[in-house]
C-alpha positions as CSV (number, residue, x, y, z in Angstrom):
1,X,-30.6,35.3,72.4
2,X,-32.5,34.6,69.5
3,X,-33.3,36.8,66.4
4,X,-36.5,38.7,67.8
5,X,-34.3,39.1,71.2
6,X,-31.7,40.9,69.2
7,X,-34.4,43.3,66.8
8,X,-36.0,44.1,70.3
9,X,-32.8,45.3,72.1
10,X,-31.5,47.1,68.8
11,X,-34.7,49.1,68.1
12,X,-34.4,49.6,72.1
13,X,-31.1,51.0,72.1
14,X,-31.8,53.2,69.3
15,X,-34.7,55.1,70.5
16,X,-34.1,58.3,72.2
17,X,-35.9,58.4,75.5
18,X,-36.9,62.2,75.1
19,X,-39.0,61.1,71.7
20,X,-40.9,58.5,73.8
21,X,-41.6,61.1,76.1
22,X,-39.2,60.5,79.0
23,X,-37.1,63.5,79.8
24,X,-34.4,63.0,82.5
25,X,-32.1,65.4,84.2
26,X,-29.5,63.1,85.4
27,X,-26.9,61.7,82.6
28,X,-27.9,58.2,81.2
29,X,-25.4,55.4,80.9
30,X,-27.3,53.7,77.9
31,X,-28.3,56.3,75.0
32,X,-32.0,54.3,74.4
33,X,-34.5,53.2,76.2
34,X,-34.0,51.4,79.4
35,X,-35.7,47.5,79.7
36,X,-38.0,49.1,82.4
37,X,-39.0,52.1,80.5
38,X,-39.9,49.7,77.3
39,X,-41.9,47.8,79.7
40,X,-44.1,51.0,80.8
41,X,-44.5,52.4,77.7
42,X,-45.6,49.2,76.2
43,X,-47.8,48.2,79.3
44,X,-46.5,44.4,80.0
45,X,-43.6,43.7,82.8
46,X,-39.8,44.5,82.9
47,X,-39.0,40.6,83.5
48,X,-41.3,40.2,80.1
49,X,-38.6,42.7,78.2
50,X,-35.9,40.6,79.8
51,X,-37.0,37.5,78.6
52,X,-37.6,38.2,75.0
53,X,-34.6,40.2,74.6
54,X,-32.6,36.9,76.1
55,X,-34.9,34.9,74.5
56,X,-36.4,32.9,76.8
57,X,-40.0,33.8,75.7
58,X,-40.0,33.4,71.9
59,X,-43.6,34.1,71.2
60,X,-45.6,37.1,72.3
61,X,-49.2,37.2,71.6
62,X,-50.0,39.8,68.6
63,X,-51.2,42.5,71.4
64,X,-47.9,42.7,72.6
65,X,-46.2,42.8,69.6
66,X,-48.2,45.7,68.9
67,X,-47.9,47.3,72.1
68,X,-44.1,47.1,71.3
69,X,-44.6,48.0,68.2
70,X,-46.3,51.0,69.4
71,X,-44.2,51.7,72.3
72,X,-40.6,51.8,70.2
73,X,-42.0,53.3,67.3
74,X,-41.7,50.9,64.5
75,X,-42.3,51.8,61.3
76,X,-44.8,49.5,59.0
77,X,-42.1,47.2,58.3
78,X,-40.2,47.2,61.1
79,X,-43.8,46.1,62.9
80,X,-44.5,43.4,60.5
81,X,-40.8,41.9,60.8
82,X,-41.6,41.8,64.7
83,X,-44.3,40.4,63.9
84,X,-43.2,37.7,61.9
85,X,-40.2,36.9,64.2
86,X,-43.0,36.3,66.9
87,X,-44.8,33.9,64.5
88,X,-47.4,35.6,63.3
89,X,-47.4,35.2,60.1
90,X,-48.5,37.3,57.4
91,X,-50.3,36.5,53.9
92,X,-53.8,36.2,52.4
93,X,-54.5,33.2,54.2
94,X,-54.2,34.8,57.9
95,X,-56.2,37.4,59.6
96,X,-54.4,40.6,59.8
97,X,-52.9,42.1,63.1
98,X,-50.5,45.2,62.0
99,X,-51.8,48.3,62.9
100,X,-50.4,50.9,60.4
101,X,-49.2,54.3,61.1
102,X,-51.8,55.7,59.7
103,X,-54.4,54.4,61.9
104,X,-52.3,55.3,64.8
105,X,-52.5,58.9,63.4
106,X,-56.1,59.0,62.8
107,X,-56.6,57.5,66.6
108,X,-54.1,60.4,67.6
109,X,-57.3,62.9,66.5
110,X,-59.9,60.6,67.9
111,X,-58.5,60.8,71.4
112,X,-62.0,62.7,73.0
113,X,-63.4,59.2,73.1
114,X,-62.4,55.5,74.3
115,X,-60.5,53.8,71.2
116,X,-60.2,50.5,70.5
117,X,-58.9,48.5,67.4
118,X,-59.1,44.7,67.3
119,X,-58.3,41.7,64.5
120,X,-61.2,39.9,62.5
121,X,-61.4,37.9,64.8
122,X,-62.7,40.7,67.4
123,X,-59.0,40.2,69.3
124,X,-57.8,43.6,71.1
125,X,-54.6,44.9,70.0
126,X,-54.5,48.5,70.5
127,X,-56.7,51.2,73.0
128,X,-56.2,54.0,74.3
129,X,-56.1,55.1,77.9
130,X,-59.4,56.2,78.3
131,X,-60.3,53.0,77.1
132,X,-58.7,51.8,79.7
133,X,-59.9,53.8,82.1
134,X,-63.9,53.6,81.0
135,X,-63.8,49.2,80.9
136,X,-61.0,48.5,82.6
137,X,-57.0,48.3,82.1
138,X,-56.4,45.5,79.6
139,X,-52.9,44.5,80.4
140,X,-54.7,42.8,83.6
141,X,-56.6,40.2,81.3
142,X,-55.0,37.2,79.3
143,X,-55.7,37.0,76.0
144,X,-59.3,35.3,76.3
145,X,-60.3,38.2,78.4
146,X,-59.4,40.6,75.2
147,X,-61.2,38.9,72.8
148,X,-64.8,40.7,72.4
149,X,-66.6,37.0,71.5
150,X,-64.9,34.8,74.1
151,X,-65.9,37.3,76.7
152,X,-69.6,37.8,75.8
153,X,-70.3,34.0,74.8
154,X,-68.7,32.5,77.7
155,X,-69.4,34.9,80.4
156,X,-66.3,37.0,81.2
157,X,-66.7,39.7,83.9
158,X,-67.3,43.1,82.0
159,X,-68.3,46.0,83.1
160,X,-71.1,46.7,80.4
161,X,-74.5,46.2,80.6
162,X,-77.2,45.7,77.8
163,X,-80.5,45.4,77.1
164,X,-82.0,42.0,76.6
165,X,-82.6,43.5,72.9
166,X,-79.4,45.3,73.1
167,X,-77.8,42.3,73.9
168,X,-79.3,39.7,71.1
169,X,-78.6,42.1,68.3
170,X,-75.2,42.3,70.0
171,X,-74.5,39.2,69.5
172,X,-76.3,38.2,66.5
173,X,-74.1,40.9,64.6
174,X,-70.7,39.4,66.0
175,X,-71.6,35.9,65.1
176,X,-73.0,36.7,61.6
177,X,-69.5,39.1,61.7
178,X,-67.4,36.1,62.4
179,X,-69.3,34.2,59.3
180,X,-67.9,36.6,56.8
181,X,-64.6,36.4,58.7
182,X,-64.7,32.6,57.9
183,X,-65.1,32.9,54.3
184,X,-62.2,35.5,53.9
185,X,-60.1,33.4,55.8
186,X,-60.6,30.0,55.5
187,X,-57.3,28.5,56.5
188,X,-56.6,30.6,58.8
189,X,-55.6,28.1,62.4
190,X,-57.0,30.9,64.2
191,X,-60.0,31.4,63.5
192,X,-61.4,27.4,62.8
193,X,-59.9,27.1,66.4
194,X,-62.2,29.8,67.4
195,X,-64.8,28.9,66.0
196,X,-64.7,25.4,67.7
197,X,-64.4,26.5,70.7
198,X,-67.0,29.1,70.8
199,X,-69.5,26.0,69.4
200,X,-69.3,24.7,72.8
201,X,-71.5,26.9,73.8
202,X,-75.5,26.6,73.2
203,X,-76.1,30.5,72.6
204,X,-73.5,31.0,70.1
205,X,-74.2,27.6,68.6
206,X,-78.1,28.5,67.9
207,X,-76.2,31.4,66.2
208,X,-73.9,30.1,64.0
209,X,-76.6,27.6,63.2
210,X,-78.4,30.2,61.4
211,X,-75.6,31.4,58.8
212,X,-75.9,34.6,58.8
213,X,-73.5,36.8,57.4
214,X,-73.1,40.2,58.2
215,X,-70.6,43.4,59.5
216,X,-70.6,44.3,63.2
217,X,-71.2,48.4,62.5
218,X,-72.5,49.5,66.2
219,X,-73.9,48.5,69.8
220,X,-75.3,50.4,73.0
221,X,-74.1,49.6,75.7
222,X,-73.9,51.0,79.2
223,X,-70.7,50.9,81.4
224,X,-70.9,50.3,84.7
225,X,-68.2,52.5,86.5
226,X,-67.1,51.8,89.9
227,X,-66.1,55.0,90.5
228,X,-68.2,57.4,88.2
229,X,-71.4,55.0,87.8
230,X,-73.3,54.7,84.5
231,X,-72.0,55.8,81.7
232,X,-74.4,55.3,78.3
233,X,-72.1,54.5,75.0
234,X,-73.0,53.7,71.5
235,X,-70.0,52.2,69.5
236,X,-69.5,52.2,65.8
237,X,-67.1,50.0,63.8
238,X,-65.0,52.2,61.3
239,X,-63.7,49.1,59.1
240,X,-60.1,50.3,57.6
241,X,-59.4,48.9,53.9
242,X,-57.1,47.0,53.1
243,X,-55.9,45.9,56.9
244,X,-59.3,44.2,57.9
245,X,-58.6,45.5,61.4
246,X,-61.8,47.5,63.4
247,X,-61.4,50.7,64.8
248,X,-64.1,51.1,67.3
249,X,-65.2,54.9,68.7
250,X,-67.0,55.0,71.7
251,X,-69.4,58.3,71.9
252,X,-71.2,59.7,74.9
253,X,-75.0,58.5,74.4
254,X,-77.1,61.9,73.2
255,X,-79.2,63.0,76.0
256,X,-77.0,61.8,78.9
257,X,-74.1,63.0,81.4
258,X,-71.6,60.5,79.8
259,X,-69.6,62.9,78.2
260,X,-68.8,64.8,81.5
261,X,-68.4,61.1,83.1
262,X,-65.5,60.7,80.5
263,X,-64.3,64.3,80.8
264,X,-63.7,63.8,84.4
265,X,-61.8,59.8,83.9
266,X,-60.0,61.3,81.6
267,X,-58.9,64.4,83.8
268,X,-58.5,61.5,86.9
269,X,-56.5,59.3,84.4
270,X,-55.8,55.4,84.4
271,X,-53.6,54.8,87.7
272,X,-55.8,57.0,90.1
273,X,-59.2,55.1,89.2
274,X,-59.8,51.9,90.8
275,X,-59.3,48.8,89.3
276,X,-61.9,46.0,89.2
């Protein structure tokens, strides 16, 4: 067992299961949280738990270590300690992925609409379950599947559907988005390895070749459901200062039936919808 093995199994031990929500009748032989109910809350698998807390996986990615984060109720800190035992490290030289309390508060008042926050480097860490729900559960992806430019440069699966128009402004404003991203952070590992690979690719390539430089604000976007059909978004970027993370609200377009669309995922919930 290594240090982030022990801080998992302590801050485990010490949360009360009724504050995460879990109420049970029958008397509990550990006072926290069990390895399996840690695993649930947090969205990743029970063997996962087990081998961190043993040590036998010593590096989660930064959207586990904010689902944990999350899921045991860390406070700023406590989150940028896990975070650092995972080896993420934290300064002015690397893109930030805590998500502070407070953001998790204002989500908490947000929660009509699919939530979403992700890095600079447009990598999911946090959503909400109807976010889940409207594009599809994240915790089935790998990492490259929850990163918003590897999907839409090299051809993910997604279940939203643009314009041709739609689509090149899209992408223009993430590349020109990335650009800034670049100059805030140039010695970040992350991002010059992002950067390469995406340059691969012709499309984004044509892109970067222009320099813009520029802050991804909003998109439309349509969401293919396959249980409730179409369902018409615009997302806007609310930037937080300070944290350089992206907090991105998904709205029912004006004029359509996608609010009742969400209305009724979010009465079905995540595990009755079908995943694909």
């Amino acid at each position: 067992m290594n240090d982030l093995g022990v801080a998992l199994r302590a801050w485990r031990d010490r949360l009360d299961p009724a504050s995460a929500g879990l109420v049970h009748a029958a008397p509990r032989r550990v006072s926290g949280l069990r390895r399996g109910e840690l695993a649930m809350l947090a969205g990743i698998s029970a063997e996962y738990v087990e081998r961190l807390e043993q040590g036998r996986s010593t590096t989660p990615s930064a959207q586990v270590c904010a689902a944990l984060a999350r899921a045991l109720q860390l406070t700023d800190n406590e989150q940028a300690h896990l975070m650092s035992l995972a080896g993420h490290a934290a300064g002015p030289d690397r893109v930030p992925r805590l998500i502070p309390s407070s953001l998790h508060r204002i989500m908490a008042q947000l929660e009509a609409g699919p939530l979403a926050v992700y890095d600079a480097t447009w990598q999911l860490l946090h959503w909400n379950p109807l976010f889940a729900a409207t594009f599809g559960d994240p915790t089935r992806v790998t990492d490259d599947g929850r990163n918003v430019l590897i999907m839409q440069f090299e051809g993910f699966p997604i279940r939203a559907r643009q314009t041709p128009g739609e689509r090149a402004e899209f992408e223009e404003s993430l590349v020109a988005d990335l650009r800034a991203t670049t100059g805030r952070y140039p010695h970040d590992p992350d991002v010059a390895a992002l950067v390469a690979r995406l340059q691969r690719g012709p499309r984004f390539r044509a892109l970067w070749a222009r320099r813009a430089v520029d802050y991804h604000e909003h998109a439309s976007k349509t969401v293919v459901h396959p249980d409730v059909g179409e369902i018409p978004l615009t997302s806007d970027v609310l930037a937080t200062r300070g944290t350089d993370l992206r907090l991105v609200v998904h709205t029912a377009r004006p004029g359509t039936d996608a609010r009742g669309k969400l209305d009724l995922l979010a009465a079905i919930g995540l595990q009755r919808m079908t995943s694909r």
